[in-house]
N, C-alpha and C positions, 0 to 999 in steps of 0.2 A: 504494500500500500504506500500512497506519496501525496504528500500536501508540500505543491511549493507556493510559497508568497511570493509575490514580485508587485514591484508598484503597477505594474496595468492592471493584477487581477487576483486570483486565487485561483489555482488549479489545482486536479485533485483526481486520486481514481476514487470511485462512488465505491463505499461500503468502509469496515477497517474500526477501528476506536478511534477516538476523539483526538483529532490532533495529529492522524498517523494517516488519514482518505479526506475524502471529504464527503465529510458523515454532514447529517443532519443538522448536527450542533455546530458544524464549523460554518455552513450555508447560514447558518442565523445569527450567527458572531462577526460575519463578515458584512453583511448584509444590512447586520445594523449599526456596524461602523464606518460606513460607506453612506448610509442614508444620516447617521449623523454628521457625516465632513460635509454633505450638501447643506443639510438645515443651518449650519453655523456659518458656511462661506455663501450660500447663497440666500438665504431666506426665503428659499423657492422652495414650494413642499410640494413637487407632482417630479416623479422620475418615470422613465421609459423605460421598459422592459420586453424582450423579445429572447427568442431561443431558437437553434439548432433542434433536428429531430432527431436527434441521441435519445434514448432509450431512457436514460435518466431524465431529459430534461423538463418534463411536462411534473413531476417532485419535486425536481431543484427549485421551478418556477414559481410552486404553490407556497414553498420554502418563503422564499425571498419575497413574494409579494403580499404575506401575510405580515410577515418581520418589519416590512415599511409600513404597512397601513398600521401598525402597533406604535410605530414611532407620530403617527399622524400625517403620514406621507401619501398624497393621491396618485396609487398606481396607474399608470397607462399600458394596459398587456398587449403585445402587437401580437402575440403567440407563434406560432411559427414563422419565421423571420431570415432575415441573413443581418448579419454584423453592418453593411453597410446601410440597409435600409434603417435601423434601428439609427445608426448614425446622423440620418437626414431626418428622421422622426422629432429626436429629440431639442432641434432650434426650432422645426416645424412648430410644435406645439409649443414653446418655450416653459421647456422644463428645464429644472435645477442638474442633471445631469441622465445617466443612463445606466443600464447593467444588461450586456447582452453571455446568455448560457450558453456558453459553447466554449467547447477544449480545443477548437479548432481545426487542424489536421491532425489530431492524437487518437488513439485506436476510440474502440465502442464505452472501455469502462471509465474512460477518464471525462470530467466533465469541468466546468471552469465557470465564473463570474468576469466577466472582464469589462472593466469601467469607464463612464465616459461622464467629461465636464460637460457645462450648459450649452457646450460651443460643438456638442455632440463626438469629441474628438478626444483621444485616451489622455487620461489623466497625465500628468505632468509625474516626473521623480519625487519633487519636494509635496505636491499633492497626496502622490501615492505613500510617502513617508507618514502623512499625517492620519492618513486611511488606518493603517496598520499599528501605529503607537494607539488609535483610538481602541481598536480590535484588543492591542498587548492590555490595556489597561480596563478597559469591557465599561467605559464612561459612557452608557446608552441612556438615555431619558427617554422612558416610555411615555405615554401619551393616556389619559384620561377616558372611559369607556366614552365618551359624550365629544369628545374629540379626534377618533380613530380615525385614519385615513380611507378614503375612498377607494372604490377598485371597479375599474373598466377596459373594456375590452377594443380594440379597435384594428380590423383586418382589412384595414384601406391601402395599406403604406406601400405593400407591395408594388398595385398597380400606379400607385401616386409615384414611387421609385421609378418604374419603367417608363412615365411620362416625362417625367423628370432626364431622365437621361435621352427619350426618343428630342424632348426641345432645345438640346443642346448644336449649336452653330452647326460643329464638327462632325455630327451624327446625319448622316444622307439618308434617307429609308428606301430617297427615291432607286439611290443606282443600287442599295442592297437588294430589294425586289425585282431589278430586272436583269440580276444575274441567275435567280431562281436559285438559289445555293442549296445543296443536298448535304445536310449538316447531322452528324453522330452525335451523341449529346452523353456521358459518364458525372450524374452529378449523386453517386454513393448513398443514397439510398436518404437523400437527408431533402434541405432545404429547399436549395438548389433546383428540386426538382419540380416544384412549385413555379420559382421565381425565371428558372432560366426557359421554358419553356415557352412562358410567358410576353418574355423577351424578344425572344425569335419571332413569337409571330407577329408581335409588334411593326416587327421591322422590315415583314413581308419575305420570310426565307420560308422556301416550296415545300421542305422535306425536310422533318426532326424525324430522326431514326431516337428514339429513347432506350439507354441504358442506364438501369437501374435506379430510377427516380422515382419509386414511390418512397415517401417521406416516413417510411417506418424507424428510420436510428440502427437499423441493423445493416450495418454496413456491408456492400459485397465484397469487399477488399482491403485493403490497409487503405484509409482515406486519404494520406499524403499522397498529393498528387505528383508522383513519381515515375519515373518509365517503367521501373519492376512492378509497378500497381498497375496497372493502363494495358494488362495486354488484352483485356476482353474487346474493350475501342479499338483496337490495333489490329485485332483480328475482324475485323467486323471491315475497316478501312483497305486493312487489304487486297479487296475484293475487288476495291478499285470504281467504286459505286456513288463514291460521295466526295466532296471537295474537301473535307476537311473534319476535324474532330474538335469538342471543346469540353475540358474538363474542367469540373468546377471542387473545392473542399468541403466542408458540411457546413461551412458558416457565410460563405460565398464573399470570400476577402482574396482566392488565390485563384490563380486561370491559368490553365494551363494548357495546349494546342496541339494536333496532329496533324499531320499534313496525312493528304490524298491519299498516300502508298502506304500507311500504316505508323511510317516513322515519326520519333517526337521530333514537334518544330523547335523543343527546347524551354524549360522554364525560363530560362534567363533570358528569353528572347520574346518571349509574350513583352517586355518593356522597352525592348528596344524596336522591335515593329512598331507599338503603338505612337511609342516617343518622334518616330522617323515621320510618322504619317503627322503629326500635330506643330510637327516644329515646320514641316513642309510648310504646314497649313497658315502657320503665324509667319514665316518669314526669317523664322530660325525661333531662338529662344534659348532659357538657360534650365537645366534637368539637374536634379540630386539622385543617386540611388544609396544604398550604404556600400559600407568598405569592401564588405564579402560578395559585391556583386561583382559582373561581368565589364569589363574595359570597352567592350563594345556600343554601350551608350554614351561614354568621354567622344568616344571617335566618332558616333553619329551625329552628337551634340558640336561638335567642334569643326567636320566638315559644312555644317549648316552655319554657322557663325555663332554658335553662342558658347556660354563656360556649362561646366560641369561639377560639379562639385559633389564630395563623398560627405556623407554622417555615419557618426553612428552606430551599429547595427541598431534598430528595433522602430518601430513606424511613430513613433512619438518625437524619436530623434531626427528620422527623415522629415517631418511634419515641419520640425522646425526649423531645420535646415533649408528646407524651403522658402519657408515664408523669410526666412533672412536672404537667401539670392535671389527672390521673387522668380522662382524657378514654374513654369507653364505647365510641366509632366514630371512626375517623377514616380517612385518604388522603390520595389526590393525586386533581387532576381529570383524570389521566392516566385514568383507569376504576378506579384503585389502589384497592383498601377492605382497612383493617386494624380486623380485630374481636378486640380483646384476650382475649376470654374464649376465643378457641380459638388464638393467637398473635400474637404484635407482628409480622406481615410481610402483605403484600398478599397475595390470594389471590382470585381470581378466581371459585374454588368455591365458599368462603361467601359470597361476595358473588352469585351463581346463587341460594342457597339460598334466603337471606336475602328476596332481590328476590321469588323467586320466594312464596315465603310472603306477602309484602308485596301483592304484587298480585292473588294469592288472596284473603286476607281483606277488599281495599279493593272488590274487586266492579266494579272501573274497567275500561277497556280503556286498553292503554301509554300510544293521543292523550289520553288523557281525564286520565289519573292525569300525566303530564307535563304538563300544562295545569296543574296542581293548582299546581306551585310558581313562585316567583320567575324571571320570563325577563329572562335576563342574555345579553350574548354579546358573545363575547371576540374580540378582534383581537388578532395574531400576528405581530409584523416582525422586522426587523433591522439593523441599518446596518452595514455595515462599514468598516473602519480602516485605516489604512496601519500597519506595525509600529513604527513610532518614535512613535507618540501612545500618550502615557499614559491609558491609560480609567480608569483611578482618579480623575485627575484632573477629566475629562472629568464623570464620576460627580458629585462634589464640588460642581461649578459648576451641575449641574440640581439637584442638593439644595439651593443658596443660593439658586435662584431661586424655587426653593417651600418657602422655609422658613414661609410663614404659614399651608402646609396638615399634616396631621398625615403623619407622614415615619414608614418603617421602615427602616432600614440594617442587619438582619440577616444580609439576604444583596440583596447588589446597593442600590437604592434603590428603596421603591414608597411613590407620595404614592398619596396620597387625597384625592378629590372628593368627599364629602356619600356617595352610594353609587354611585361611579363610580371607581374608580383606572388606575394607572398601574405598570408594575411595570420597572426596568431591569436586568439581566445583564447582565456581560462573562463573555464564554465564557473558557473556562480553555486552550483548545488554539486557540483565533483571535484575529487581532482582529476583533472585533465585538463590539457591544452588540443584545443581545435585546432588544424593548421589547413589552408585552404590554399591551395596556387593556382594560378593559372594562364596559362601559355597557348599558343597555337597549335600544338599539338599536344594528344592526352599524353603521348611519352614524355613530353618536358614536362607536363605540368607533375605529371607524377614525380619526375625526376628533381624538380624544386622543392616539391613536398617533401621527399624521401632525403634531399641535404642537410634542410632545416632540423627533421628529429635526427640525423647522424648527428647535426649542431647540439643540443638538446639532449644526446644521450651522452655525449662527451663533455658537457659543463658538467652534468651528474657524476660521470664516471672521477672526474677532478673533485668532486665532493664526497665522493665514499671512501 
């Protein structure tokens, strides 16, 4: 069983004792230190609430939206939901903040709170600091039989989301529809299946082939949307039947794409497709993604005239990164794409829209139009630690041996190679260092990977 904190949320797998899953008690401990950081910083008493259809989450939901209305908070339940519609929900109605159920792309048992301010957008570090000292210390003021919170229900957002994104400049429906696109659809058995469905027809595409979207929580696969998860799409495209494939995660923050033949068009390139289509569209423009993304948006970014600039990892930090280079597009090369002109959060829908417009107007097929950009590819490791080594330190002594290449210590250490890096993480709940490269080919990238922990094992082997 695992309860981790983090400022965006609470994660947890469902069952376990108190303090060790995420039981029952910790849903109402958290839930009511979260609805009390709103009542104190905002004096706004309605929070938004919506959830993923994880098996748990329709409990966790009853959990948490009794827990507010106890504090005197008027719930708004959007109930079946994705992460970003829940995001546009909560300025919609001007509520004090949000709590969307979902563990995200984590298997069936794990389920999650994760938080958002009035501004519908995840909490801040020092925000989420103040969340969880409320929680450590259990300082809730419950509320008066005569003053209990409201509770209602409202199942508009979805379609209010798809309009939402169909009115956007950038979004053509016209040239979408008169390509007639014959689209596979893997959106796991969750949300998704709902909302993305929805989408497409919107947007006038001839032919959803559906896999696995009914909204039962029982996933048909590991829900990270990964190439080793995705071969049911894969086989289905093989056939050679349809233009393309579109995968979505349970809480519909991440996208991820197949081309014609079967093959992935690549997570880390769901952002830089879209990023290419929007900066076209503007005239160029300036994009953020985090550290551990792909080099391929700096390059798209910068053959178009604009900067690029890295955060970060985690979408709070991209968020803000943003809004400081007044950056047009940006993400993660998770499949994440945040398009400011309809909200600062990932959203997998206009990122559908977006693509899908893009690849209309380019007249390419998926192979062709991914051929178009810069092939990067990324390698993925880890080393692990015994718990008495300091990884800070560890960190330190591979930054001193590359101090004559150009270094970022924003978050972890990532040198750079000419157009080739290195990126390293210590996990915040292990010991382990993440080390991430990535080069032009997967032999080098692996081969950067595989220096760093020779680097890594030899500051160790100098300490024992």
């Amino acid at each position: 069983m695992a309860l981790i904190k983090s400022i965006s949320g609470i994660r947890g797998t469902i069952g376990g004792a108190a303090g060790e899953g995420l039981t029952p008690i910790d849903v109402v401990k958290y839930a009511a230190a979260f609805g009390t950081w709103v009542l104190n910083t905002t004096q706004n008493n309605t929070i938004i609430i919506g959830r993923d259809a994880r098996i748990s989450g329709e409990m966790v939901s009853k959990l948490v939206a009794a827990t507010l209305q106890g504090l005197g908070i008027h719930v708004i339940d959007l109930g079946l939901s994705t992460t970003p519609t829940v995001e546009l929900a909560v300025p919609a109605k001007k509520a004090g903040g949000g709590i969307i159920l979902t563990a995200s792309h984590n298997p069936k048992q794990w389920n999650a709170l994760k938080l958002l301010n009035n501004k519908g957008e995840f909490i801040s570090d020092q925000d989420g600091q103040q969340v969880l000292a409320l929680a450590d210390a259990e300082q809730f003021n419950f509320a008066p039989v005569n003053k209990l919170g409201q509770y209602s229900t409202d199942s508009s957002f979805l379609k209010k989301h798809v309009k939402a994104v169909l009115a956007l400049p950038l979004v053509d429906v016209e040239a979408i529809r008169a390509k007639n696109f014959r689209v596979v659809i893997d959106c796991v058995n969750s949300s998704g299946g709902l909302a993305v469905p929805l989408l497409l027809e919107a947007l006038g595409v001839s032919t959803i082939e559906k896999l696995h979207c009914e909204p039962t929580g029982d996933f048909a696969h590991n829900p990270e949307p990964l190439p080793e998860n995705l071969r049911d799409i894969a086989r289905v495209l093989e056939k050679g039947s349809y233009d393309l494939g579109i995968v979505v995660d349970p809480d519909v923050d991440r996208l991820a794409l197949v081309s014609e033949n079967g093959e992935m068009f690549g997570e880390e390139y769901t952002l830089v497709a879209v990023a290419d289509y929007v900066l076209k569209q503007n005239g160029g423009g300036n994009t953020v993604s985090n550290l551990s993304s792909t080099r391929a948006l700096r390059d798209v970014t910068e053959r178009l005239g604009g900067n690029y600039a890295a955060a970060a990892v985690g979408e709070v930090n991209v968020v803000n990164m943003m809004k400081q280079t007044n950056a047009i597009i940006g993400g993660e090369g998770n499949g994440g794409i945040i398009f400011p002109e309809l909200h600062y959060g990932r959203d997998a829908l206009v990122g559908i829209a977006l693509f899908l417009t893009h690849l209309a107007k380019s007249g390419l097929t998926m192979t062709r139009l991914r051929a178009s950009y810069p092939n990067y590819h990324i390698s993925k490791n880890k080393i692990e630690l015994t718990p008495d080594i300091n990884t800070d330190k560890i960190l330190e002594q591979v930054q001193q041996r590359y101090a004559k290449q150009p270094i970022n210590t924003i978050d972890g250490v990532k040198i750079e190679f000419d157009k080739e890096w290195v990126h390293l993480r210590k996990s915040n709940t292990e010991p382990i260092i993440r080390i991430y490269a990535e080069s032009e080919s997967n032999a080098t990238a692996d081969h950067l990977a595989n220096k760093i922990i020779g680097d890594i094992k030899e500051i160790l082997s100098a300490k024992a």
